[in-house]
Kinemage of the C-alpha trace (Angstrom):
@kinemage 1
@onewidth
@group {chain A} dominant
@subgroup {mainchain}
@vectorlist {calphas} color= white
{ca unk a 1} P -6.939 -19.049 19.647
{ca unk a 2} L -6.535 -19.106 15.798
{ca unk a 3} L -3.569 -21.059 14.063
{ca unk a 4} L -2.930 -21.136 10.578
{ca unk a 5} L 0.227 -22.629 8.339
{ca unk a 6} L 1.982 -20.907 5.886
{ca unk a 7} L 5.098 -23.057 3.553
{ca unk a 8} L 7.229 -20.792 2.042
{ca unk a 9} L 9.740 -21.856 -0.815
{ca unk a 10} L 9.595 -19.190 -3.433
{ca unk a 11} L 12.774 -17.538 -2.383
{ca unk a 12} L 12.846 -15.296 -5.957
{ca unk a 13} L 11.171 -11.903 -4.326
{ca unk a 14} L 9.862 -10.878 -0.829
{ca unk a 15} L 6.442 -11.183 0.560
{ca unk a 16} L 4.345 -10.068 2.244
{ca unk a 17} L 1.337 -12.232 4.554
{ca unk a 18} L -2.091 -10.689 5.450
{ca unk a 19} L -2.560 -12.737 8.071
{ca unk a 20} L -6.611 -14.166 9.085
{ca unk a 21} L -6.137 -12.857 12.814
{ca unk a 22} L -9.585 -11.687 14.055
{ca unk a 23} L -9.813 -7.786 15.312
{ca unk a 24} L -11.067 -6.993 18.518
{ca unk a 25} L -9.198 -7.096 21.873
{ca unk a 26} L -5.398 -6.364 23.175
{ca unk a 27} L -3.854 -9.991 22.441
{ca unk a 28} L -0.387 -11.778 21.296
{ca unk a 29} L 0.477 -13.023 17.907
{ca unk a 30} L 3.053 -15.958 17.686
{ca unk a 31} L 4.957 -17.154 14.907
{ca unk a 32} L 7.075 -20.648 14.767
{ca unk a 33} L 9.150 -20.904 12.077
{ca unk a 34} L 10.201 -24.311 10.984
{ca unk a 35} L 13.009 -25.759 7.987
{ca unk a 36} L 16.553 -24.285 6.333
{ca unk a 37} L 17.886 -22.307 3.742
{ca unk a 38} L 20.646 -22.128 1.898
{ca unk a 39} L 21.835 -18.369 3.016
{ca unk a 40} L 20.429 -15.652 4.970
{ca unk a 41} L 16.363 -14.395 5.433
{ca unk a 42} L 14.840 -11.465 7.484
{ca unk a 43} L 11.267 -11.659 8.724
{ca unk a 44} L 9.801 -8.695 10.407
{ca unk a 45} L 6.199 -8.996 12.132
{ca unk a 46} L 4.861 -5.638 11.324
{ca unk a 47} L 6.075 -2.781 8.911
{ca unk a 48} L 7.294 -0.632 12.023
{ca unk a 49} L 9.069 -3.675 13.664
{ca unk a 50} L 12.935 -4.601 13.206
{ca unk a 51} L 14.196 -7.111 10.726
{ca unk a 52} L 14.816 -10.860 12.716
{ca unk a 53} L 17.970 -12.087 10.476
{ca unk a 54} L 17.944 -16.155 10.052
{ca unk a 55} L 20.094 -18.360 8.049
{ca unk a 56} L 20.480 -22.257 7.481
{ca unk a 57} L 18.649 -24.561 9.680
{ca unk a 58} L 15.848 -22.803 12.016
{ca unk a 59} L 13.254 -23.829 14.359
{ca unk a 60} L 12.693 -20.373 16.194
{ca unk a 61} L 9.286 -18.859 17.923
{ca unk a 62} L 8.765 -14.935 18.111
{ca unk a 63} L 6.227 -13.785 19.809
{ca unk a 64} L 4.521 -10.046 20.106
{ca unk a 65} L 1.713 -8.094 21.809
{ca unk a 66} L -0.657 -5.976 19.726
{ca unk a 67} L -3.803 -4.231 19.695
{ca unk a 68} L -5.808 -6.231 17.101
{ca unk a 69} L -8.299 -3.114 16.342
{ca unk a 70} L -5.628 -0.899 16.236
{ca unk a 71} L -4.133 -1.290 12.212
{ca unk a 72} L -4.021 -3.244 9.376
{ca unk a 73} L -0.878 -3.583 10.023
{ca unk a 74} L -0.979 -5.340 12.787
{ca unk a 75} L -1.965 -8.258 10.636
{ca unk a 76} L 0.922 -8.311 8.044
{ca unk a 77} L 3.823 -10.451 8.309
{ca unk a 78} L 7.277 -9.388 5.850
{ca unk a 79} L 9.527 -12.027 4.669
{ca unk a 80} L 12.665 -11.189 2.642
{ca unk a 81} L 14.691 -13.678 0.843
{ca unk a 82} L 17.640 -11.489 1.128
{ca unk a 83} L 20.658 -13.591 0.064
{ca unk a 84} L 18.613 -16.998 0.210
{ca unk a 85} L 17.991 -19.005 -3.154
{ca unk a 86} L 16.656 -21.732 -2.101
{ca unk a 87} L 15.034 -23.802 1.146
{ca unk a 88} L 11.690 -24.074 2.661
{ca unk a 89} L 10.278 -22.538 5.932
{ca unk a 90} L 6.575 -23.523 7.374
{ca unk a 91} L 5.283 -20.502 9.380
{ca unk a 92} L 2.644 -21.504 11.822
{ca unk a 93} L 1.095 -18.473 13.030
{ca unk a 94} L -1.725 -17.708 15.825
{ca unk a 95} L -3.439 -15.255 17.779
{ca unk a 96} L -4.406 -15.358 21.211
């Protein structure tokens, strides 16, 4: 299993995460997200996937199956700022 950190607290335009998950077999990526903001964020864990809306104080885990050899995609995390200014969110993500 591979686990890597991410801090976000740039709030001033989305963005997008080309995550270091190794290709090869059918496994699950998981992603914690940690801290608070001061208004509403959507995350999405692939371009095809729905928005997850989150505001204020979160400590959440989402979790997802996906064929590591079969996109890029499958290896990009979205995160809009939305109506959030300001806050801070660690995103500890991993592959298994």
């Amino acid at each position: 299993m591979s686990s890597q950190d991410v801090v976000i607290d740039d709030f001033s335009e989305p963005i997008v995460l080309n995550l270091d998950i190794s290709r090869g077999s059918y496994s699950m990526k998981s992603f914690q997200i940690s801290g608070e903001v001061d208004d509403s964020v959507f995350i999405r864990m692939c371009s095809e996937c729905f928005n997850f809306y989150l505001e204020g104080k979160i400590d959440t885990v989402f979790s997802m199956d996906f064929n590591g050899s079969s996109s890029v995609d499958s290896t990009l995390f979205f995160f809009d700022p939305y109506k959030a200014k300001s806050g801070k969110l660690k995103i500890t993500y991993s592959a298994m």
